[in-house]
C-alpha positions, 0 to 999 in steps of 0.5 A: 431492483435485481439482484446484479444491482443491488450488488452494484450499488453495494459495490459503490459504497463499499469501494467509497468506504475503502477509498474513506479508510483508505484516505487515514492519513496514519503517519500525518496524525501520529507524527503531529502526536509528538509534535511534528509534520513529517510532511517537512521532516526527512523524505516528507513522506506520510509513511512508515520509512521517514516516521521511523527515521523522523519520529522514532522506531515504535511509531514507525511500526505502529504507522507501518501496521495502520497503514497495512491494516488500511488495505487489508481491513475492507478486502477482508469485509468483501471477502467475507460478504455475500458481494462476488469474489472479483469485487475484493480487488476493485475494494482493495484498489479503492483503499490504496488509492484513499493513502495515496490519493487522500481526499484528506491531504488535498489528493495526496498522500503517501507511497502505498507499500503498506496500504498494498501489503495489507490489500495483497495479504487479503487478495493473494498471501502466497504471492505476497510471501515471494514479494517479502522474500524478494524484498529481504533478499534486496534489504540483506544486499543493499538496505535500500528499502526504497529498492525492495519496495520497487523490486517487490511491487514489480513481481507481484503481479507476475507471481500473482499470475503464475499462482493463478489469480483470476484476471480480475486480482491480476490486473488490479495487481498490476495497476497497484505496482505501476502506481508504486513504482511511479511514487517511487520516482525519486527514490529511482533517480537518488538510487542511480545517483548513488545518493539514496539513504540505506536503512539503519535499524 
């Protein structure tokens, strides 16, 4: 087998390994921990927003880094293998599509904020700390997490691309963004309907 083909195949399992990890459903498991679904508390989302509201603050956090830790683990392991640059993203891609498109969860899953901090922690940091600092910024003003998460997904690929990244992060960048945006579609309508909750620490 040629060199270009063992890197394919290599590729395939790497990107069905993330999409495995990816599929964790963190907050699902801790909630159940202390006895609850959150799939039926608060927002009945998976993620780190209704477990800290639902569950408490410290699993929150916890769920919060597991589900980063998700993004950024596999396109770590990419990163630092003999496979092609380019492949970390397509990698990265596989892991937020696993949280929220979960094989676990029927295909379901959650939003895919943390899953894509962790992927872009890896893929490009320096965008990454724009995106945050948009995300404050909005938080400081309205405390609307659902309004940074939306405002920071939106400008990473746009800072992605002005730092430089290659075609191959840009565009993987992109397609994460749109996709979170669109999980984010309710949050849009009860954010124009003035009926969206603010976060309270």
């Amino acid at each position: 087998m040629t060199g270009d083909g063992t890197n394919i195949v290599a590729l395939l399992i790497v990107i069905g390994t993330a999409y495995l990890i990816g599929s964790i459903p963190t907050g699902l498991l801790l909630g159940k921990a202390y006895g609850i679904d959150v799939r039926k508390e608060g927002s009945g989302n998976i993620g780190a927003t209704n477990l800290y509201r639902t569950v408490g603050r410290k699993v929150g956090i916890i769920t919060l880094i597991g589900d980063c830790l998700k993004g950024l683990f596999p396109v770590l392991l990419v990163k630092l293998s003999a496979l092609p640059p380019e492949y970390a993203a397509l990698v990265g891609l596989a892991a937020f599509c696993g949280h929220v498109f979960s094989i676990f969860l029927k295909f379901k899953g959650g939003k895919g904020v943390a899953t894509a901090l962790g992927v872009f922690l890896a893929l490009a940091p320096l965008a990454v700390a724009i995106a945050i600092a948009l995300f404050a910024f909005i938080m400081f003003l309205w405390r609307y997490v659902s309004l940074g998460s939306i405002s920071a997904a939106a400008a990473m690929p746009l800072a992605v691309y002005l730092l430089g990244g290659n075609k191959t992060v840009t565009g993987v960048t992109a397609v994460i963004a749109v996709i979170v945006i669109i999980r984010h579609i309710e949050n849009i309508k009860r954010l124009l309907a003035g009926t969206e909750s603010k976060f309270k620490a």
